[in-house]
N, C-alpha and C positions, 0 to 999 in steps of 0.2 A: 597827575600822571607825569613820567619822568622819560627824558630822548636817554637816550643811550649809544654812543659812539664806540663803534667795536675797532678796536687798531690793529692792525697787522705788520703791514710791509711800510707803513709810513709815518716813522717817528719823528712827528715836526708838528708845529703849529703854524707855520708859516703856510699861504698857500695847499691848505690842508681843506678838499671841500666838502667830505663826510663830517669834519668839527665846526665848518664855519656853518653849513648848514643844519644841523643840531641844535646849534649854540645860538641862532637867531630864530629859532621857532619852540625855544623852549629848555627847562630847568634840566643841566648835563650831568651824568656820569661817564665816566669810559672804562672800557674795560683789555686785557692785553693776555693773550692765553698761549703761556710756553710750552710750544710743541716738542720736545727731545727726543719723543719713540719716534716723533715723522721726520725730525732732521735726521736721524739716525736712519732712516730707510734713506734719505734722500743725500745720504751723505754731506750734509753740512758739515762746512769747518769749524774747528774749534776757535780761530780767530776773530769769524764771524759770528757766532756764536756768540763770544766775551764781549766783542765789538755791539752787539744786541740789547746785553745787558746793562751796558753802560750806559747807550742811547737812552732806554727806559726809565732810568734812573734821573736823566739830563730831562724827559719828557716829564716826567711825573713833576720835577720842580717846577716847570714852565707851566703845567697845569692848574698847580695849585696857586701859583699867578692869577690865572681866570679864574679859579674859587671852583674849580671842577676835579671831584674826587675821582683817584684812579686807581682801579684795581687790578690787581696783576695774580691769575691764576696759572697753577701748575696744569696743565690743558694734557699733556701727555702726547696725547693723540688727535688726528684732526677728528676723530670720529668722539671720543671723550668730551672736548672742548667745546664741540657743537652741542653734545647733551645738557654741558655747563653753559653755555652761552643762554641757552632757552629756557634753561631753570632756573637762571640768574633773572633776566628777564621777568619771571612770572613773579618771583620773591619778590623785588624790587617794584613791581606794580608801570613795566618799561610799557609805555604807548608804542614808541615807534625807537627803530633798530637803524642807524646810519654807519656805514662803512665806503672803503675806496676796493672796488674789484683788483684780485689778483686772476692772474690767466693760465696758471699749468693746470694740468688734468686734475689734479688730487689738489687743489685749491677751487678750482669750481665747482669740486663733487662735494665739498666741504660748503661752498655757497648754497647749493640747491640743498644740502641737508639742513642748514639753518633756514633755510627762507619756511619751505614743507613745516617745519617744525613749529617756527612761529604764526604761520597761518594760522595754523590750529588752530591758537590761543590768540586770532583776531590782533596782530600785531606785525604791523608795517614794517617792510624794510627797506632803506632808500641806498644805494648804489651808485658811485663814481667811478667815472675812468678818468684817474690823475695820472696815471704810469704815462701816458702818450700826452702829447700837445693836441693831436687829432684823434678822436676817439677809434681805436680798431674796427676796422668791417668797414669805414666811412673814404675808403681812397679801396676806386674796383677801376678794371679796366671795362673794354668795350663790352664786356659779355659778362659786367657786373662778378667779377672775381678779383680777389688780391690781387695787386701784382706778384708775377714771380722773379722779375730783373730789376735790382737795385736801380740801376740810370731810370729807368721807367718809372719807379715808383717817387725816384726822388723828385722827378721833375713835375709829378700832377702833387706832389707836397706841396713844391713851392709854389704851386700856385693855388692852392686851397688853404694857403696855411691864416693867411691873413683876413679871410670870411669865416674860417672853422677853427682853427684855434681857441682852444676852449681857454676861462678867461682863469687870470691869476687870482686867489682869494688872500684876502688881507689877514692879519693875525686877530681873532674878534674880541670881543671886548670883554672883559670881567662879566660873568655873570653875580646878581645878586646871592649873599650866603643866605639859605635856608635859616629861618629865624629860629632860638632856640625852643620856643613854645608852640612848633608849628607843629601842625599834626601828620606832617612827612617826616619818619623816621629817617635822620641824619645819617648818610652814607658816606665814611671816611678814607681817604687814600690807605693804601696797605698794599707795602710795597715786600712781606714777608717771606714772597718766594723767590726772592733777587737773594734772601739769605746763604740760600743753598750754592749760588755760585758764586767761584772764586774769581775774579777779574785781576788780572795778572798778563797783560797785553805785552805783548815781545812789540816793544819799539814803538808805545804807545804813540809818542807825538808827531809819526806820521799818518796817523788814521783818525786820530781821537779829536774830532772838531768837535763843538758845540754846534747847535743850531745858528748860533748868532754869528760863532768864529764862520764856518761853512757861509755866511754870505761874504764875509770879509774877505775871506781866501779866494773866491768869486770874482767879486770883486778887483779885485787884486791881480788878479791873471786877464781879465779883458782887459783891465786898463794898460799895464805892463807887457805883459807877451803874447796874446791871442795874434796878434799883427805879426810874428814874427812865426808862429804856428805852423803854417805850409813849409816852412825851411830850416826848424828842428824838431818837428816832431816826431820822426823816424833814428834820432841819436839818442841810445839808449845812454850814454854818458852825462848826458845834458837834464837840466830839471826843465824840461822843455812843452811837458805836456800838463794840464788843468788839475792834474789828482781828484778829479771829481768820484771815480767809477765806486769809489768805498761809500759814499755820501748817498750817491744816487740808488746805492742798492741797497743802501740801508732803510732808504725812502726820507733822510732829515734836508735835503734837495730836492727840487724836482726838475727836466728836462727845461719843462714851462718859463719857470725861472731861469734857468741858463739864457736859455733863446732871448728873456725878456734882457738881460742886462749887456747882452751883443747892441739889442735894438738901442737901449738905454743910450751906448758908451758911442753908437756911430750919429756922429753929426747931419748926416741925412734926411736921421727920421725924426729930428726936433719939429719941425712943421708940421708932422705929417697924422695922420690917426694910424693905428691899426691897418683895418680896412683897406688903407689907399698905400701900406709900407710893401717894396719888393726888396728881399733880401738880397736879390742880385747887388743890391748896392751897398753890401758889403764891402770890406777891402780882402785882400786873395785871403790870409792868414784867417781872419773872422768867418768870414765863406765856406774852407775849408774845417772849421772847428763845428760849426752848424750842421756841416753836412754827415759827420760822426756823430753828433745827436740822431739825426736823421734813419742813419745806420741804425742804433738802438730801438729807435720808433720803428723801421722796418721789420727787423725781427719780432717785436712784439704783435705786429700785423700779422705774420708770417705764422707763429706759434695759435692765436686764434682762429686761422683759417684752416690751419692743417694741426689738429692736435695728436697728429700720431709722434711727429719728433718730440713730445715731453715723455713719450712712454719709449724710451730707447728706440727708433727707429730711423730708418733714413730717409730725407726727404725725397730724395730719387729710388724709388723702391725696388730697382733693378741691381742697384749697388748693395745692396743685401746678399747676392751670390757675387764677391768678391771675395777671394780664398784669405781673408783676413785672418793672421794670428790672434786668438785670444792670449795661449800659454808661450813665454818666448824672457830667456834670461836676460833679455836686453832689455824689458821694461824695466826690470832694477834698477840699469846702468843708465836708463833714458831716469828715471824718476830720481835716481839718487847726484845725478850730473859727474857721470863717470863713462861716458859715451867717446872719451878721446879727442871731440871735438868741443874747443875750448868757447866759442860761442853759445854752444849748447848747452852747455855745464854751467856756465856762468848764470844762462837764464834761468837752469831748474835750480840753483845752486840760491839766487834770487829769491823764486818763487819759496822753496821751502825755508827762507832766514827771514823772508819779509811779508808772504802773502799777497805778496803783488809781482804782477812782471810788467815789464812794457811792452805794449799792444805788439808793435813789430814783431818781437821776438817770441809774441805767442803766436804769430802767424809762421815764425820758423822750427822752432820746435815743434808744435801741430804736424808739420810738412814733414820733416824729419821722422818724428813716428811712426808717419801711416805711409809715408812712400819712398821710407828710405828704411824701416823696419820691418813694413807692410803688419802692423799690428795696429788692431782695431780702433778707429777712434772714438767708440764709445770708452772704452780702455784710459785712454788720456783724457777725454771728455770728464769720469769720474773724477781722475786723479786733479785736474785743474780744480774742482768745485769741493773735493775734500780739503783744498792749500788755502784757496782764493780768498781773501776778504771783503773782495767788489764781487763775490761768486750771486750770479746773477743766470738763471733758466737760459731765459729766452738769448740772451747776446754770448752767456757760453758755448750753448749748443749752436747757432747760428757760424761761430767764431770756429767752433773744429767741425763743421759739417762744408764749412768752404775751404776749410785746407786740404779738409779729403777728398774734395771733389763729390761729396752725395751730398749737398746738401741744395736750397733757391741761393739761382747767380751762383754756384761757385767757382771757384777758379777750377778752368779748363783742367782735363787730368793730367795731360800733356806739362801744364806749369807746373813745375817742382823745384823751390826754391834750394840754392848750391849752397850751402853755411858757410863754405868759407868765403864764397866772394861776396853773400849776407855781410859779413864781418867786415870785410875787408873795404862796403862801402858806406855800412854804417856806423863801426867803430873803426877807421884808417889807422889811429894810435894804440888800440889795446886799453885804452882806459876802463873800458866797461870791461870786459875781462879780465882785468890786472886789477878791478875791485872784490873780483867772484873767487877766483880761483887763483886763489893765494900759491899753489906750488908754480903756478909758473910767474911770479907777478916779477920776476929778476930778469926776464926776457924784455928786452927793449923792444920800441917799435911796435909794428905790424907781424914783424914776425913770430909776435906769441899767438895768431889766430893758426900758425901750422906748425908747429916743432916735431923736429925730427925724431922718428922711433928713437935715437938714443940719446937723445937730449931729456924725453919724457919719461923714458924710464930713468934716467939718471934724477929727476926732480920729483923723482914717486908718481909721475902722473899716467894715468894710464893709456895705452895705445888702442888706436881707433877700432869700433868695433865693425865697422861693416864697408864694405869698398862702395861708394857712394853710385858711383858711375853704372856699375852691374844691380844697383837695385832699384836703380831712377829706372833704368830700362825694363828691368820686368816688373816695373810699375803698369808702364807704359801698357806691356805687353798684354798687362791682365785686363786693363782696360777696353785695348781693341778686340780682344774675346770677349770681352760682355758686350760690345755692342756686335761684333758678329751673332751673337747669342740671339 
């Protein structure tokens, strides 16, 4: 009889505990099933996507390392994929089924159609939760529910984290080759549906780690700048923050490991066990980078407890009669970074040259859409997860549901961030904008975050599209009618 490791979201051997668990109770295959009709419903990027295939390719060599053949079907569909998973299974003569849980709606409806499936045919399936440090459902408050306020949830983390953090898995070991005279029919890697795609990565060598490179770079940032983290990581000019977000949602990292190499690098916790370590004794910068993991681990708690925000909806469900724009020619000029406002443009101008933005300025632009356009942030919530290459469920959605004000903890509707004084205290010089938006890069200074109607039309750039002030305010306004409501 043969385990078989199903991969999904977590292309790594490292810290992997559906393969190390497999892989220490018996003879492995794995297997990897490309979904395109469900990225295509769910809008996946093409970045990520390419970003995907590469991984697989990086994984398949690492496996064949262990002497564990991998096979990689065209899955189609998650309804397809599951049919082939359990007829793969029965062909192959699989015992038992090991995997790492995913959490949106249509990944767990995909779990219970495999598990049903393989019961049938008298076949195990074992399940991990590696996405968190602490497993979801396992941090409630007094009346055994999630939390719904970040400061509240962060604070019962840190203090469960070091009894319940679940533990790091080692990379396992070679398993033995199948003999050639054995009477198990030889299962060989076949990597033939990676043929079909074309990997062609715009700016490969900011995303394309290996699993190995990815601890390096890790590495590299806690020992170097994690300490200086609280005091640039808000300057988008600056390479200031971990670049992890592409890794982590690729799944070739894990949170776990992050957390573990903070513990590793602070001198505190060389005495100490696990157990007995409090992350308060951190320094400010390491503190502050932990507690952005924490962020992610929250949302993933948050999408488990309430699985209505993966099917488009709002966590506050009273902000559903919010006279939202769907149809509005300014999502163009917001999507294409021609909104007038040169921090603005820069970040979408960003997003669509590189796949990435910096955290900050997806919390201004988010802001910018929904309450200075008043256009829906499911609307932008799409458009970020069609671009994104770190395009991640649960911290997308999470991420434009607190700019809107519907979502757990979000920022008050009252706060609506100003882009240009955004600009003016996170870019002071214009460097970050004078790398995006080349018509104005001849503007010295600060004052390329405001140029004058005839300055911008004179440099082709276009002029602003909405008077900021009149729509902050009947931001506001729509707001206080829905709670008079």
């Amino acid at each position: 009889m043969t385990n078989l490791v199903w991969f999904r979201n977590d292309l790594r051997i490292f810290d992997n505990p559906a393969l190390s668990k497999a892989m220490a109770t018996g003879n492995c295959i794995a297997v990897y099933y490309i979904t395109d009709e469900q990225w295509d419903n769910h809008g996946l990027s093409k970045l990520k996507r390419q970003l995907i295939m590469e991984h697989l390719r990086q994984l398949e060599s690492s496996l064949s390392r262990l002497h564990v053949p991998f096979i990689i079907f065209d899955g189609q569909s998650f309804a397809t994929s599951a049919e082939m998973l359990i007829n793969t299974c029965i062909e192959w003569k699989v015992s038992d089924v090991f995997f790492n849980h995913e959490y949106g709606c249509n990944e767990l409806k995909l779990t219970h159609t495999v598990e049903a499936g393989l019961t049938k045919h008298n076949i195990n399936l074992h399940g991990f939760h590696e996405q968190c440090i602490i497993e979801p459902g396992s941090i409630t408050n007094g009346q055994g529910e999630c939390y719904k306020v970040f400061g509240a949830f962060k604070k019962k983390w840190h203090s469960l984290f070091a009894q319940q953090a679940r533990p790091i898995f080692s990379k396992p070991k070679a398993q033995a080759l199948v003999p050639s005279k054995s009477n198990i029919a030889p299962v060989k890697s076949d990597l033939t549906c990676l043929k079909n795609y074309q990997i062609a990565i715009p700016l490969k060598a900011l995303w394309l780690f290996s699993e190995i490179e990815a601890h390096e770079h890790l590495s590299d940032f806690v020992e170097t700048q994690v300490e200086q983290y609280h005091l640039e990581r808000d300057i988008p000019s600056l390479d200031s923050t971990s670049q992890l977000s592409t890794l982590l949602a690729l799944g070739v990292v894990t949170t776990r490991q992050c957390l573990q190499a903070v513990i590793n690098s602070d001198q505190s916790s060389k005495s100490e066990a696990l157990g007995a370590y409090s992350i308060e004794t951190l320094n400010e910068g390491a503190l502050c980078w932990v507690n952005e993991l924490v962020w992610r681990e929250f949302y993933r708690h948050i999408l488990v407890s309430y699985p209505r925000i993966s099917k488009g909806r709002a966590f506050k469900v009273e902000t559903e009669n919010l006279p939202w724009l769907v149809k509005s020619p300014s999502f163009d000029d917001w999507c294409n970074g021609l909104t007038g406002i040169p921090i603005i443009d820069a970040a979408m101008r960003q997003l669509n040259e590189t796949g990435w933005m910096h955290n900050r300025l997806r919390m201004v632009v988010a802001m910018f859409l929904t309450k200075h356009l008043h256009i829906d942030w499911r609307l932008g919530e799409r458009y970020f997860y069609s671009k994104l290459c770190d395009a991640d469920l649960a911290s997308n959605n999470g991420g434009w549901q607190w700019s809107a004000s519907t979502g757990v903890d979000a920022a008050p509707y009252f706060r609506i961030f100003n882009p240009y004084r955004q600009a003016e205290r996170f870019d002071p010089n214009g460097d970050y904008v004078r790398k995006y938006v080349k018509e104005l890069a001849s503007i010295e200074g600060k004052a390329i975050h405001k140029p004058s109607e005839t300055l911008a039309k004179h440099l082709n750039y276009p002029t602003v599209i909405v008077d900021l002030k009149v729509a902050a305010d009947s931001t506001k306004s729509y707001f206080k009618n829905l709670k008079r409501q």
